[in-house]
Every structure is written in structure tokens, then in C-alpha cells.
C-alpha positions in Angstrom: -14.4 -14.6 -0.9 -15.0 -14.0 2.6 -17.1 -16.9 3.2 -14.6 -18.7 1.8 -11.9 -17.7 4.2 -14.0 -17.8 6.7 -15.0 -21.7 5.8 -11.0 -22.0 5.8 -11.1 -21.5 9.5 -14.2 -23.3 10.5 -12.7 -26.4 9.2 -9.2 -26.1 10.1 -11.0 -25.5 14.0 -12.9 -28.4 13.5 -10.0 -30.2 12.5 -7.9 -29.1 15.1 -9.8 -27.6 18.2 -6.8 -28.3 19.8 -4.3 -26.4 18.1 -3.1 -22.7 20.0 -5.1 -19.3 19.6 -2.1 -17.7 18.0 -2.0 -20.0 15.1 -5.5 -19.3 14.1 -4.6 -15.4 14.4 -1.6 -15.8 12.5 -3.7 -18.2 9.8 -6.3 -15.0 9.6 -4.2 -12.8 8.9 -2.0 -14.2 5.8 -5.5 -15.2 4.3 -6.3 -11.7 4.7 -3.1 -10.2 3.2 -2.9 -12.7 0.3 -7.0 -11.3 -0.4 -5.3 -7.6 -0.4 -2.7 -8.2 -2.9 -4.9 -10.0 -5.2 -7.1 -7.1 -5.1 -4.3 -5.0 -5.5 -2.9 -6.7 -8.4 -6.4 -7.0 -10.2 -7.2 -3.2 -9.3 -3.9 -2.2 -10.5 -3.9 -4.0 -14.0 -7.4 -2.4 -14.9 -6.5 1.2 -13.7 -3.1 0.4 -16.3 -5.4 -0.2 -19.2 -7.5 2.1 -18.0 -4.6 4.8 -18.4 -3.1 3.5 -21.0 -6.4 3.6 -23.2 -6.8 7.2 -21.8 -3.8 8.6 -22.8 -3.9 6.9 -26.5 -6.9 8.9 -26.8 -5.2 12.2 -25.5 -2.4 11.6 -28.5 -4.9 10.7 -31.3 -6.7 14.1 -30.0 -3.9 16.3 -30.0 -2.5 15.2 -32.8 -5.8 16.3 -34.6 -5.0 19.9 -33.1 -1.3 19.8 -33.9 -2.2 19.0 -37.6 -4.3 22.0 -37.5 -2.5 24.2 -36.3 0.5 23.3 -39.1 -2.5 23.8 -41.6 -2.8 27.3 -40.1 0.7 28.1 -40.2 1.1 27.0 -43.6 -2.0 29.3 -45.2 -0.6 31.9 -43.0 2.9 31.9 -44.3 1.2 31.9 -47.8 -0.5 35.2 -46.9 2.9 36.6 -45.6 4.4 35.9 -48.6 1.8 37.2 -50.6 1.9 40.7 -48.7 5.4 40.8 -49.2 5.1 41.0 -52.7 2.6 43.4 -52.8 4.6 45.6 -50.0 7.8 45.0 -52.8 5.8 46.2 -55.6 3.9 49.1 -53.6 7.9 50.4 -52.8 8.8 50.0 -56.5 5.3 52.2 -57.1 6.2 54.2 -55.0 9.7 55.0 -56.6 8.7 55.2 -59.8 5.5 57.8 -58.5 8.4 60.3 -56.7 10.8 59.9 -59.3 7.9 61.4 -62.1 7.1 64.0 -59.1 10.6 65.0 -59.0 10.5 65.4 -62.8 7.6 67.3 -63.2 8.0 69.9 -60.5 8.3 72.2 -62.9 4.8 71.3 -64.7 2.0 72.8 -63.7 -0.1 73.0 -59.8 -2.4 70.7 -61.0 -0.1 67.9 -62.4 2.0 68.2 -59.3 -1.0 68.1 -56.7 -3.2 65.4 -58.3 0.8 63.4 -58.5 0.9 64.8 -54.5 -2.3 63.1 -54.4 -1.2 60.0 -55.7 1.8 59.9 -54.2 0.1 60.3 -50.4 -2.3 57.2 -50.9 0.5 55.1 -51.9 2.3 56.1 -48.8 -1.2 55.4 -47.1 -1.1 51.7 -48.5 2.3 51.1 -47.8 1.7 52.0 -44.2 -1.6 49.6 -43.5 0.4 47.1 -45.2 3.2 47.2 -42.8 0.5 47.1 -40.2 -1.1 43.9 -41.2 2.5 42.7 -42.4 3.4 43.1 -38.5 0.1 41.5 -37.2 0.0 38.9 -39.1 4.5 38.8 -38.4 2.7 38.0 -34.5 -0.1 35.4 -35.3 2.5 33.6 -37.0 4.7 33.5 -33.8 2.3 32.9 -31.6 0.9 30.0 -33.8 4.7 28.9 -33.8 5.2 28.6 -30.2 1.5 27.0 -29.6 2.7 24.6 -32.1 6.1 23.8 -30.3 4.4 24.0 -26.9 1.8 21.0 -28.0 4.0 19.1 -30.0 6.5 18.9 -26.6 3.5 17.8 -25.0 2.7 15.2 -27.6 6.3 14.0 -27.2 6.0 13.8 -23.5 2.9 11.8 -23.7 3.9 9.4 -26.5 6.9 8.8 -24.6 4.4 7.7 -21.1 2.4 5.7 -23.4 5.6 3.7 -25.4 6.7 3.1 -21.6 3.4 2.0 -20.5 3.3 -0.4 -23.6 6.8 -1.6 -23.5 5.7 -3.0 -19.6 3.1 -4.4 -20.5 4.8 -6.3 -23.8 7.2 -6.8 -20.9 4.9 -8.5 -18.9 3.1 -10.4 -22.2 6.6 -12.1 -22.9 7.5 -13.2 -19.3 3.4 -14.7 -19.3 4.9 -16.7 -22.6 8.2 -17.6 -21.1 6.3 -18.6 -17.6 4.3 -21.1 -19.5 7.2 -22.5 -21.8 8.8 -23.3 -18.6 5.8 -24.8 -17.2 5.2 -27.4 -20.6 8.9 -28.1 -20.6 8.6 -29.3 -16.2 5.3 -31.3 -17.0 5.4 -32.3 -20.2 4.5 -36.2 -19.3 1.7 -34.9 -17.4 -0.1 -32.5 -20.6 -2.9 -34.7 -21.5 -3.1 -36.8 -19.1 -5.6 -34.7 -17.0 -3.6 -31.6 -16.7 -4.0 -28.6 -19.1 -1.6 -25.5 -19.4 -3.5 -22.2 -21.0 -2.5 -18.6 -21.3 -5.7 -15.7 -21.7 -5.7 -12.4 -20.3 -1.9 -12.1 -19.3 -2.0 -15.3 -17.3 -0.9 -18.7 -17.1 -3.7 -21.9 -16.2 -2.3 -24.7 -15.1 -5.7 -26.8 -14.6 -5.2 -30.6 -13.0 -8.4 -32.6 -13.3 -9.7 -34.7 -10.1 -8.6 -37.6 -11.5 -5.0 -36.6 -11.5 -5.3 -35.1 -7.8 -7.6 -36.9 -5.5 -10.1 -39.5 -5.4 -13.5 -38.9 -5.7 -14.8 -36.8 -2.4 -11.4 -37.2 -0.9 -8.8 -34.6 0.0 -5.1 -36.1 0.3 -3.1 -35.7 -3.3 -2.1 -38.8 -4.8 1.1 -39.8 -5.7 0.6 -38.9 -9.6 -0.5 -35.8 -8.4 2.2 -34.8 -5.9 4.9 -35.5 -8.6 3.3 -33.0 -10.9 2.7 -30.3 -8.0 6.7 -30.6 -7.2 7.2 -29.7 -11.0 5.4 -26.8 -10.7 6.8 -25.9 -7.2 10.2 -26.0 -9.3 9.2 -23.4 -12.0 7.2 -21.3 -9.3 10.6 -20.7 -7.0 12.7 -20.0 -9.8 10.0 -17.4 -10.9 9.6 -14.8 -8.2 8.1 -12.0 -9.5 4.6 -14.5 -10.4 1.4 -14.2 -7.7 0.0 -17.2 -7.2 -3.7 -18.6 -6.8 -4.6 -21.4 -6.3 -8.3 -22.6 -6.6 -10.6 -25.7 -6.0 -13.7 -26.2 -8.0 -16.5 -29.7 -7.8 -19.4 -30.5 -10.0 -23.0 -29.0 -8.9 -23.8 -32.2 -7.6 -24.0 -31.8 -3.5 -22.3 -33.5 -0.5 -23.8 -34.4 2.1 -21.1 -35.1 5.2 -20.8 -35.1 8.6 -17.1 -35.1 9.1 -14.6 -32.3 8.4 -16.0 -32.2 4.5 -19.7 -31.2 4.9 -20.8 -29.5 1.5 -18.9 -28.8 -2.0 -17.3 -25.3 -0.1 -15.7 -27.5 2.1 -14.3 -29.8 -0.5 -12.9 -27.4 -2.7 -11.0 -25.2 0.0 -9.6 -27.5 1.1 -8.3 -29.4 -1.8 -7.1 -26.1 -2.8 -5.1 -25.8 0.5 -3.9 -29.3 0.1 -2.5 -28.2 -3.2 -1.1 -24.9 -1.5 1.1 -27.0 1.1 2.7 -29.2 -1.3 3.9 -26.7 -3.5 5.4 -25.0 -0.1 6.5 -27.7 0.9 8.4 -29.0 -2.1 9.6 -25.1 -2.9 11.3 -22.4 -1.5 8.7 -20.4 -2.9 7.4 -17.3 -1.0 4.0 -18.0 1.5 2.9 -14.9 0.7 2.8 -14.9 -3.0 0.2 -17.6 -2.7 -3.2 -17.5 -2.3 -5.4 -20.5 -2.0 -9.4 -20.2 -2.5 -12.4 -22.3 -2.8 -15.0 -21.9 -5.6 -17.3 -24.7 -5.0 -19.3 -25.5 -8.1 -20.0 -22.0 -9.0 -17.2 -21.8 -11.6 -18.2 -24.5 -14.2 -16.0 -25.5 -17.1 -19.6 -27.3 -19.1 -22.4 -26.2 -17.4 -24.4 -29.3 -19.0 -25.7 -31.9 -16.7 -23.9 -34.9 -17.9 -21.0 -36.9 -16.4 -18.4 -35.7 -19.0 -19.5 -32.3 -17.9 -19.2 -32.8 -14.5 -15.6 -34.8 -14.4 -14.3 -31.4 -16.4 -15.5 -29.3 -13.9 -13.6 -31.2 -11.1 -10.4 -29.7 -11.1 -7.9 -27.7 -9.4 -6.6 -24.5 -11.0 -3.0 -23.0 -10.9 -3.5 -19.5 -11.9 -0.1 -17.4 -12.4 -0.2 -13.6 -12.9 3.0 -11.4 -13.2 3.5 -8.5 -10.4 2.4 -5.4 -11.9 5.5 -3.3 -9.8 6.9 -1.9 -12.8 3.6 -0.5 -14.1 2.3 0.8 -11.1 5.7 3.1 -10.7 4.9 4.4 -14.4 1.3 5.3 -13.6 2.3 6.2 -10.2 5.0 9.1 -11.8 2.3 10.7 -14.1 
């Protein structure tokens, strides 16, 4: 992208040795902020599915745990009820054992010692019974809280990932509206060597050379100016959309001596020819516009044939929503 950018210059000095210092500065330097925010913007919307895969996998996992721990709690309550009923019949035991000692105190030593006997392991059960019935009284708590603390947690999580998707269905529907807009502004023009596509959360706008220039040349025709102030329309009244725009040739090379001397040359500047009109016929924002050359590197057919080559002549509109919102979200967590 640098050598593209710095292309950019070479020509527009070449073009213009005349023109002042501080305009080529100033031309650096917006090429070089419009190449940060694209970065930015691409960086931004992989680190946000990045995240957003990441923390889908977080809730799938803890949900796991959460449904075993309320397996755990359930056998557990199971047990507590079970030793409840035995602690319930050990007590009623128990009653019925000191109620027959009471009644045969006046029977002999050895009925009322082997009946003491009797009557001190039960008391012996009933005590490890309340033991365990109290340890397992804790498990059960502390299983209760775990379960309460993670299932907050869940909550919290499924709540940053419902956020993260409603953004991005956000962003997904204003993609959708962007290009209804677009087919409604040019809808004489689909067909007629201009395309409008939607993949991977943006909007192509692709004009063919044939609608643009003529062959090897760099002025937009009329035809082509019309459609580019259609766009310019739908671009100003859309604010929160970056823009690129890109130049692409066939493989098959130029050979100039003037300002255009190879297929780089070419497709910049076509690019930046298509930049200035949509300025110029827009209020729209300089710096949400970037303007790059691809040369023949980007090929639409990559067959050797003239149909091939006349689809990969073409100039690309390519319209990506700002990524603000989602950045905040990741930004938070």
C-alpha cells in the first residue's frame, strides 16, 4: 500500500513540479491518515469477531459447569432428604427404646444393661447422623452460592455477548439499508456496466472501464460523472460509512512515457479521479475516503481472454460501516 501512496506522489510531482512544498506535505499526510483508519477499522472488526467468538465459547463452557453443578445439588438434596428420614426414624427408635427402659427398670441387671446398651448405640447413631446431616447441610450451601456466583457470571457474559451481537446485526442492517439506497440512486446505471454487491459486511459498488474512462485514459466521462454524483448523494447523507475507493487494469502492460507510465500509474490515478468527483459533487467528509491503486493484481477472471480482461477493468466503490459502537463494547470488557 505504500508503494502505492508513494506512486500517488511521484505522479502528482510530475504532474505538477510546480505546485508549493506544503501541498505535497499536506497530500502525505491525509494519504497517511486515511491508510491508519482503514487499518484501524479492518483490525477492529476481526479483534470483534475475535471476541465475540471467544466469549460464545466461555458461555457454552460454563454452562457445562453450571449444569453440573445443579446435577450435584440435586443428588445432594436427595441424600439430605434421605438422612432425614433416617434421623426421623432413629428419634422415633430411640423413643420407643427409653420408653421399654423406663418400663423395665424394675426387671432384672441384665435386661436393663443389654437395653442401656442398646439404648447408647442408638444415641451413638443419632449423633454421626447429625454430623454428616450438618456436613452435608454445608456442601449444600457452598454448592448453592458456587452455583449463584457462576450463573451471575453467565448472565453478565450473555448479556456482553447479546450486546456484541445486537451491534453487529446493527451494523448488518445499515450494510442492507446502505445498498438499498445505493440501487434506488443508480438504478438506470445497474447493468449497464455498474454492479452493486454486499459480502462480508460491505457494500461494492463496481463501475466497469467502459462506463468510466476510455481505454488507457484517466478523465471520467460524462456517463460516468453522472453516476459518481449519485453515489456522492447517498455517501453524504450516510456519514457513519468509510470509504475506499480502488482502481484495478487487466495484466496486460503499459508502456508510457507521460504522467501514465505502467498499470500502477493507471489505476491510482483513475481511482483518485473517481475520489475528486465524489468530493466534489458531495459534502462528504475528505477524510472518510480513501483512494488506492491495485494495478492488475486484483483480478475479477484471471483467464487470458478479452471478456476476462474488460471485467477486470473497473473501479471499485467499497463501503464499510464505522465500527465506533463495537469498539466501546470491547473496549468496556
Amino acid at each position: 500500500m505504500k508503494i502505492v501512496y508513494l506512486s500517488i506522489i511521484t505522479s502528482l510531482f510530475l504532474l505538477a513540479s510546480c505546485v508549493p512544498q506544503r501541498l505535497m506535505e499536506e497530500t502525505k499526510a491525509k494519504l497517511s491518515t486515511c491508510e491508519t483508519e482503514a487499518s484501524a477499522s479492518k483490525k477492529a472488526a476481526s479483534e470483534a469477531e475475535a471476541k465475540n467468538a471467544e466469549l460464545n465459547e466461555k458461555l457454552v463452557k460454563e454452562g457445562k459447569e453450571m449444569a453440573g453443578l445443579q446435577r450435584d445439588t440435586a443428588i445432594m438434596a436427595t441424600n439430605l432428604r434421605l438422612l432425614q428420614n433416617k434421623y426421623d426414624k432413629l428419634n422415633q427408635v430411640n423413643d420407643q427404646l427409653l420408653d421399654k427402659y423406663n418400663r423395665m427398670l424394675l426387671g432384672s441387671e441384665k435386661d436393663n444393661a443389654k437395653l442401656s446398651g442398646q439404648l447408647q448405640l442408638t444415641q451413638e447413631q443419632l449423633l454421626k447422623k447429625e454430623d454428616e446431616l450438618k456436613a452435608l447441610e454445608l456442601r449444600l450451601n457452598k454448592q448453592q452460592q458456587d452455583l449463584d456466583a457462576l450463573s451471575a457470571e453467565l448472565k453478565k457474559r450473555e448479556a456482553r455477548v447479546n450486546e456484541l451481537e445486537a451491534i453487529l446485526k446493527s451494523k448488518d442492517q445499515a450494510t442492507a439499508d446502505l445498498k438499498k439506497k445505493l440501487q434506488d440512486a443508480l438504478m438506470g446505471f445497474e447493468g449497464k456496466g455498474l454492479t452493486i454487491t454486499q459480502k462480508n459486511g460491505k457494500v461494492y459498488v463496481s463501475m466497469d472501464e467502459s462506463l468510466l474512462f476510455e481505454s488507457g485514459k484517466t478523465a471520467v466521462q460524462p456517463k460516468g460523472i453522472e453516476a459518481l454524483k449519485n453515489v456522492a448523494k447517498v455517501l453524504e447523507q450516510n456519514a457513519d460509512i468509510n470509504i475506499l475507493v480502488e482502481g484495478h487494469t487487466d495484466d496486460v502492460p503499459m508502456k508510457g512515457a507521460g504522467e501514465i507510465k505502467d498499470n500502477w500509474d493507471l489505476s491510482v490515478i483513475r481511482a483518485t479521479s473517481v475520489t475528486k468527483i465524489i468530493l466534489q459533487s458531495s459534502k462528504t467528509d475528505p477524510k472518510r475516503i480513501t483512494s488506492a491503486g491495485r494495478g492488475e493484481f486484483f483480478p475479477i477472471d484471471a483467464a487470458k481472454t478479452p471478456e476476462a480482461r474488460k471485467k477486470n477493468r473497473r473501479t471499485e466503490i467499497i463501503l464499510t460501516p464505522k465500527l465506533d459502537e463495537l469498539l466501546k463494547v470491547l473496549e468496556s470488557n
